[in-house]
mmCIF file of the C-alpha atoms, coordinates in Angstrom:
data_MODEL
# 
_entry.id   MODEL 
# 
loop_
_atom_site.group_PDB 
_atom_site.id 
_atom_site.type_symbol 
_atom_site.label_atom_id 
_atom_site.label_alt_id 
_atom_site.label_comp_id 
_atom_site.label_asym_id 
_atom_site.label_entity_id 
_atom_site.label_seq_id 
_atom_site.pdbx_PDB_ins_code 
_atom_site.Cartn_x 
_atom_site.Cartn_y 
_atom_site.Cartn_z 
_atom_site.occupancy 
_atom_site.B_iso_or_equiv 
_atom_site.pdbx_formal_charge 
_atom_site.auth_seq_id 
_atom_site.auth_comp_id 
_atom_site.auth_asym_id 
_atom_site.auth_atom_id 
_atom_site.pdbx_PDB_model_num 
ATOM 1   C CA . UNK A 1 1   ? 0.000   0.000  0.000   1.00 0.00 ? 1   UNK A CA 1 
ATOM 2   C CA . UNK A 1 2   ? 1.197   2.806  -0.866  1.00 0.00 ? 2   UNK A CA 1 
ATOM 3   C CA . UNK A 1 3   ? 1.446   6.494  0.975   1.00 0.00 ? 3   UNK A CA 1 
ATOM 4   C CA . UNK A 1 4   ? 2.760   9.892  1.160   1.00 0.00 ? 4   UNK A CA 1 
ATOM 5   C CA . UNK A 1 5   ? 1.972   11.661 4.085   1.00 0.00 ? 5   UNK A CA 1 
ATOM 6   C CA . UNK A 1 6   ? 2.656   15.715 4.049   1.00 0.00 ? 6   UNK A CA 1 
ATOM 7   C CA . UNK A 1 7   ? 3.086   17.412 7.463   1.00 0.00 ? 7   UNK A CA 1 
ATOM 8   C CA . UNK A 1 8   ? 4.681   20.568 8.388   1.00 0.00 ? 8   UNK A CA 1 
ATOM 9   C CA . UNK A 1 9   ? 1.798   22.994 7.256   1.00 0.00 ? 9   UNK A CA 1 
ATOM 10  C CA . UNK A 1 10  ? 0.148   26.003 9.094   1.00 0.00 ? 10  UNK A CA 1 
ATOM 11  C CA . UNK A 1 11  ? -0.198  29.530 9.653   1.00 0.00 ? 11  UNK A CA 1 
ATOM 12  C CA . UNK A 1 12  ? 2.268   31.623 9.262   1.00 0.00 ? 12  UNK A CA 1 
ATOM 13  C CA . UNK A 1 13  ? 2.961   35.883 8.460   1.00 0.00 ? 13  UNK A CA 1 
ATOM 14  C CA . UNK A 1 14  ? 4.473   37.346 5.202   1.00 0.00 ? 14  UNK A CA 1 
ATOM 15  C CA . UNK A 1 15  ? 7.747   36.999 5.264   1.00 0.00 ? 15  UNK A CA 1 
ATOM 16  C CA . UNK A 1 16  ? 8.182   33.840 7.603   1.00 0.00 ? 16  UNK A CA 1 
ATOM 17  C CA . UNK A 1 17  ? 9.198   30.218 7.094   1.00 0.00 ? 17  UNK A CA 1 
ATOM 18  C CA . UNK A 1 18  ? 7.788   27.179 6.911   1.00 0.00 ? 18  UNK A CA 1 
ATOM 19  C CA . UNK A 1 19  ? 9.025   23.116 5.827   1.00 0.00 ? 19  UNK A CA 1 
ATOM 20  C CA . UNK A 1 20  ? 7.133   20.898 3.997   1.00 0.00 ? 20  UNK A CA 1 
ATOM 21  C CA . UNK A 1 21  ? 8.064   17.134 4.619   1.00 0.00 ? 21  UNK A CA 1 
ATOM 22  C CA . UNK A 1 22  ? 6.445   14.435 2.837   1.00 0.00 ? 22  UNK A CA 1 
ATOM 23  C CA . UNK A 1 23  ? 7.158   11.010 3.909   1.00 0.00 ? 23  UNK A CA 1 
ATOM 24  C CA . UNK A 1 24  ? 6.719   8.122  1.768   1.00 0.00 ? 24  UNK A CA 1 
ATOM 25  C CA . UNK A 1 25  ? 5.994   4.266  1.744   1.00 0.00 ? 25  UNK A CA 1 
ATOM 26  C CA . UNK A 1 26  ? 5.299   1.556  -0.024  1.00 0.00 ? 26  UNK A CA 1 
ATOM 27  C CA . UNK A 1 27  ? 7.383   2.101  -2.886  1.00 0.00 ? 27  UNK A CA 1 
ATOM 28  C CA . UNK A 1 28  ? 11.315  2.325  -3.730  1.00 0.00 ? 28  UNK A CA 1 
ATOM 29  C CA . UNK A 1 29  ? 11.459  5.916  -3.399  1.00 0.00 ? 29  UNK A CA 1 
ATOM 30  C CA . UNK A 1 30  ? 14.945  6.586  -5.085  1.00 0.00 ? 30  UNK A CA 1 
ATOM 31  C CA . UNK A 1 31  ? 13.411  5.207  -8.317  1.00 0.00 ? 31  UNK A CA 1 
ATOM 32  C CA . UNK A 1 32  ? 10.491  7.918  -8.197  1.00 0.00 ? 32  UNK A CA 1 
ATOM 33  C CA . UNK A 1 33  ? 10.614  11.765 -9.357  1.00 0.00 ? 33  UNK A CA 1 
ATOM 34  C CA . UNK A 1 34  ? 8.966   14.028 -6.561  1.00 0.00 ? 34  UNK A CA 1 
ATOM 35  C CA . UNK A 1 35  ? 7.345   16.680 -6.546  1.00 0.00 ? 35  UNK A CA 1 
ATOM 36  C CA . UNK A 1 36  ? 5.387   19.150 -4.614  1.00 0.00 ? 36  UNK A CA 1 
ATOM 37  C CA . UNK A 1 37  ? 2.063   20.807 -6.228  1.00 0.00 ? 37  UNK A CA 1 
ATOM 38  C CA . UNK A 1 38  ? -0.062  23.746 -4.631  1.00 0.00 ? 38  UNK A CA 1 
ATOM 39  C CA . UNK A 1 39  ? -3.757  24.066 -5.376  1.00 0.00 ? 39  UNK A CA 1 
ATOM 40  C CA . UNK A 1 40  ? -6.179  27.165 -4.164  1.00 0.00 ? 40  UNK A CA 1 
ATOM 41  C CA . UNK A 1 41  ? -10.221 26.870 -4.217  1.00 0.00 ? 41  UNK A CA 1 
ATOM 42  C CA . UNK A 1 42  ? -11.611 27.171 -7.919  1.00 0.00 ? 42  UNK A CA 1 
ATOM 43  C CA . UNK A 1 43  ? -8.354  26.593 -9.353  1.00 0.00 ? 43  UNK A CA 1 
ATOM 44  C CA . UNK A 1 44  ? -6.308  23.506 -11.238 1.00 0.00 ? 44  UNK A CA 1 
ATOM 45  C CA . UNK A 1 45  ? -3.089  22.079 -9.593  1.00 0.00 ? 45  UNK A CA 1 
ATOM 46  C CA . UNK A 1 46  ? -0.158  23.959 -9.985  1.00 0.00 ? 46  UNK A CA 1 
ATOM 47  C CA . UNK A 1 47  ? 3.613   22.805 -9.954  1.00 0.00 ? 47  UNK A CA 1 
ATOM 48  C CA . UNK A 1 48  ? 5.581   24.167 -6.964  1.00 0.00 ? 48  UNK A CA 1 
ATOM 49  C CA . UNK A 1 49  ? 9.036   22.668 -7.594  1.00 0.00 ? 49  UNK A CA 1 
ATOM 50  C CA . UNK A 1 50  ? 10.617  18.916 -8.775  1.00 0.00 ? 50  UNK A CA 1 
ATOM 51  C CA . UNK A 1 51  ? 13.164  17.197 -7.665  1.00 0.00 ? 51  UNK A CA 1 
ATOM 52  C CA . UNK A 1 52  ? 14.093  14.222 -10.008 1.00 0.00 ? 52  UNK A CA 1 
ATOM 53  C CA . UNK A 1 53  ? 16.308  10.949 -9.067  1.00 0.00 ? 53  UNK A CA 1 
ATOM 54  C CA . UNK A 1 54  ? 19.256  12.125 -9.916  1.00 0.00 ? 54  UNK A CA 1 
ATOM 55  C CA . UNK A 1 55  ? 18.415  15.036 -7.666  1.00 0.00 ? 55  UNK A CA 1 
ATOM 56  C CA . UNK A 1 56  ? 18.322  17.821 -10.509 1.00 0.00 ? 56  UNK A CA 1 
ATOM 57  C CA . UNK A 1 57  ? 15.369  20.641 -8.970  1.00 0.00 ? 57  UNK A CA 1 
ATOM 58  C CA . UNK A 1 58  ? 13.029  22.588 -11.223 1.00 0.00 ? 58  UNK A CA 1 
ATOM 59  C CA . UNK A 1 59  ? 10.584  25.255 -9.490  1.00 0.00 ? 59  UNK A CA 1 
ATOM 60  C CA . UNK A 1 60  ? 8.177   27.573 -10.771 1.00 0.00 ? 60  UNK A CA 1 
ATOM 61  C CA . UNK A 1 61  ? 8.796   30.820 -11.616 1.00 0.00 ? 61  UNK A CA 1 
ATOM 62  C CA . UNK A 1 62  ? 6.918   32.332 -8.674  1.00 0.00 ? 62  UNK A CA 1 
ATOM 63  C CA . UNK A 1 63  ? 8.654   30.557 -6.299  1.00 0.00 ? 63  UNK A CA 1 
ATOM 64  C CA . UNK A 1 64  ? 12.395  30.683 -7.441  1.00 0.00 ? 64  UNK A CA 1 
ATOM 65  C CA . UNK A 1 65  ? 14.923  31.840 -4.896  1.00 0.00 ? 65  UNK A CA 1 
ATOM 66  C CA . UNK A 1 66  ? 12.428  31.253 -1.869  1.00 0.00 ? 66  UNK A CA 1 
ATOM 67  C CA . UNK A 1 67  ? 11.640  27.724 -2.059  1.00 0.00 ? 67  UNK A CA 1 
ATOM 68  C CA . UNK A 1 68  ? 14.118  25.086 -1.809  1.00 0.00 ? 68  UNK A CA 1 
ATOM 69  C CA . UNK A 1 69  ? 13.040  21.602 -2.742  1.00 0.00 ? 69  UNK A CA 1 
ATOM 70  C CA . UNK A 1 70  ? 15.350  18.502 -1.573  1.00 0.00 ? 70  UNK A CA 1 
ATOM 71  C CA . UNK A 1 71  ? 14.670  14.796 -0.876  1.00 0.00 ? 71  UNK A CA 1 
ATOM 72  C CA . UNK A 1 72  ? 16.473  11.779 1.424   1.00 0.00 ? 72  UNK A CA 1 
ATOM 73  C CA . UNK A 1 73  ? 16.543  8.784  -0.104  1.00 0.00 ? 73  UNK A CA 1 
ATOM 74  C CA . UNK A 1 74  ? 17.522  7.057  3.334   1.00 0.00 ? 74  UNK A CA 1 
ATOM 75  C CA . UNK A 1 75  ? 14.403  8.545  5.007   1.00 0.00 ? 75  UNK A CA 1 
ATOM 76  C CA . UNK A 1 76  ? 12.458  8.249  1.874   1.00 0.00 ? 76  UNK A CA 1 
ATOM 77  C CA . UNK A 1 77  ? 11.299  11.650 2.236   1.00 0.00 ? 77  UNK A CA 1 
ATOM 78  C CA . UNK A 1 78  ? 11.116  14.904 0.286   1.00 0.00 ? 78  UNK A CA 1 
ATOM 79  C CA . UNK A 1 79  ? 11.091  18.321 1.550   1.00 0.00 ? 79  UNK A CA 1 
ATOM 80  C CA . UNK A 1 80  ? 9.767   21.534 0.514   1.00 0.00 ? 80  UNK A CA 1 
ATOM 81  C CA . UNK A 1 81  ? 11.745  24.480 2.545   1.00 0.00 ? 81  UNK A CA 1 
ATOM 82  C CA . UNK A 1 82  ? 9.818   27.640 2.055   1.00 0.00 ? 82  UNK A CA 1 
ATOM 83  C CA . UNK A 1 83  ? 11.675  30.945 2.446   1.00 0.00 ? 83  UNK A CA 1 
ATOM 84  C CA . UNK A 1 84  ? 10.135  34.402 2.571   1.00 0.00 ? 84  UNK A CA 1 
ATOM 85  C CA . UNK A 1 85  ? 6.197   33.613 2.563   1.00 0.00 ? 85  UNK A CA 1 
ATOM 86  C CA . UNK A 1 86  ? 3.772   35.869 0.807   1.00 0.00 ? 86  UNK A CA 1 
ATOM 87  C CA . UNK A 1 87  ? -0.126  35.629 0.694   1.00 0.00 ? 87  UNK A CA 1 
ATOM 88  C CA . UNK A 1 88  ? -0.017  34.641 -2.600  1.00 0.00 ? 88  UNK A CA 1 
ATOM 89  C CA . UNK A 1 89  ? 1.856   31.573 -1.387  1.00 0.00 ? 89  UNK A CA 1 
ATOM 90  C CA . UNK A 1 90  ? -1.526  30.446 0.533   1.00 0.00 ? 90  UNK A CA 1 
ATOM 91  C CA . UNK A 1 91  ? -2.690  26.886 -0.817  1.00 0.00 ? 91  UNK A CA 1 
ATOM 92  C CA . UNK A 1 92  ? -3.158  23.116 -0.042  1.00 0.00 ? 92  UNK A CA 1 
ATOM 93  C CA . UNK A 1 93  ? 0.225   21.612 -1.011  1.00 0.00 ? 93  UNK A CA 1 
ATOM 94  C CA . UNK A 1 94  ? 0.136   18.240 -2.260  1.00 0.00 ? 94  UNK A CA 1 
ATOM 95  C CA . UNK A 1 95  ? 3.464   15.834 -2.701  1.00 0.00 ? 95  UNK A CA 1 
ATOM 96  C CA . UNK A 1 96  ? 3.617   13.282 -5.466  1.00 0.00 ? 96  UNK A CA 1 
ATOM 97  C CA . UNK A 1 97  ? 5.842   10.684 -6.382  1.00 0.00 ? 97  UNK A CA 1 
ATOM 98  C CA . UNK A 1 98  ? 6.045   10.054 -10.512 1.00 0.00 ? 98  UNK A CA 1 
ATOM 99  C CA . UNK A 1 99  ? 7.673   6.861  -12.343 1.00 0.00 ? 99  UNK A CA 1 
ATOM 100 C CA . UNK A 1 100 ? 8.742   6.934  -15.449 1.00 0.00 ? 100 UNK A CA 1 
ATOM 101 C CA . UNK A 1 101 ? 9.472   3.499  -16.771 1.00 0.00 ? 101 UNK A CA 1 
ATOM 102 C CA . UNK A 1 102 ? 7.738   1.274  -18.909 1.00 0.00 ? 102 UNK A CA 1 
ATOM 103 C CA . UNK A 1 103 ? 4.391   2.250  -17.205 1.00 0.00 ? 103 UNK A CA 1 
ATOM 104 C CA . UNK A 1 104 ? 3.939   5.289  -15.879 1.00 0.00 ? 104 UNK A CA 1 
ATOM 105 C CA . UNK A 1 105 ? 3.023   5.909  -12.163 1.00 0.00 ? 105 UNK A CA 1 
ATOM 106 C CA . UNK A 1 106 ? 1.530   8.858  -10.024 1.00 0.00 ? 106 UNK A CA 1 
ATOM 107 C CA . UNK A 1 107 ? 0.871   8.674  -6.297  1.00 0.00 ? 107 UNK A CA 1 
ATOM 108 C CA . UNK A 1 108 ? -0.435  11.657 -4.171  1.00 0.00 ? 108 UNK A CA 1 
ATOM 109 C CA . UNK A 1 109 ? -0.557  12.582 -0.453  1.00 0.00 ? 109 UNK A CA 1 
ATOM 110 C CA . UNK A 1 110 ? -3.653  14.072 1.341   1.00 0.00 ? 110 UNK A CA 1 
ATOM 111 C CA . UNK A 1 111 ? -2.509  17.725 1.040   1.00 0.00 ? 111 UNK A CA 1 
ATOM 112 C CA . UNK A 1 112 ? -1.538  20.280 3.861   1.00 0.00 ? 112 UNK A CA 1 
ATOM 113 C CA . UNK A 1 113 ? -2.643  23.398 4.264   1.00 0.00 ? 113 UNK A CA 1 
ATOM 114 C CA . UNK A 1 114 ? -0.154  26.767 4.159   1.00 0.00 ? 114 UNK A CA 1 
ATOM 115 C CA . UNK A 1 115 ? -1.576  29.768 4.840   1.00 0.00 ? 115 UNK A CA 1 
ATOM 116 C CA . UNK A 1 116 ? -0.109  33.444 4.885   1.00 0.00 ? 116 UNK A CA 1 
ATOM 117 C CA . UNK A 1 117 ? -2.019  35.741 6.640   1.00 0.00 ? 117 UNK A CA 1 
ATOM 118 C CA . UNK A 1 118 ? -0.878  38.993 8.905   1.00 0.00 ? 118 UNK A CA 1 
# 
């Protein structure tokens, strides 16, 4: 069975910090791509940042320079380190794990909620 479970969320102010973990079992994590996704009321899934298994990072272009996406393969666990919060940044984040091999594969956690607010 498989799982991803996100913790780490909450409420924070502009400008603070918060990390994202997302711990994972049920699967041989160093084989998967992971990735962390952000979604607000009314509106499709977005892309936060991607980490792939060779450890290369992609982020969105919102979040550059203030989010720092890493994983442990030993812990199989990825982490979302968010620098510098903003409003904007208010959203359930989501972590999901991605094979690519002869079939393709997507798991997802339950979500957590972040939320910005002075």
């Amino acid at each position: 069975q498989v799982q991803l479970v996100e913790s780490g969320g909450g409420l924070v102010q502009p400008g603070e910090s918060l990390r994202l973990s997302c711990a994972a079992s049920g699967i041989i994590f160093r084989i998967y791509h992971m990735g962390w996704y952000r979604q607000t009321p009314g509106n499709e899934r977005e892309l936060v940042a991607i980490i792939n298994t060779g450890g290369s990072t992609n982020y969105a272009d919102s979040v550059k320079g203030r989010f720092t996406i890493s994983r442990d393969n030993a812990k199989n666990t990825v982490y979302l380190q968010m620098d510098g919060l903003k409003p904007e940044d208010t959203a359930v984040y989501y972590c999901n794990a991605h094979y690519v091999g002869s079939t393709s594969l997507d798991y997802w956690g339950q979500g957590t909620q972040v939320t910005v607010s002075s």
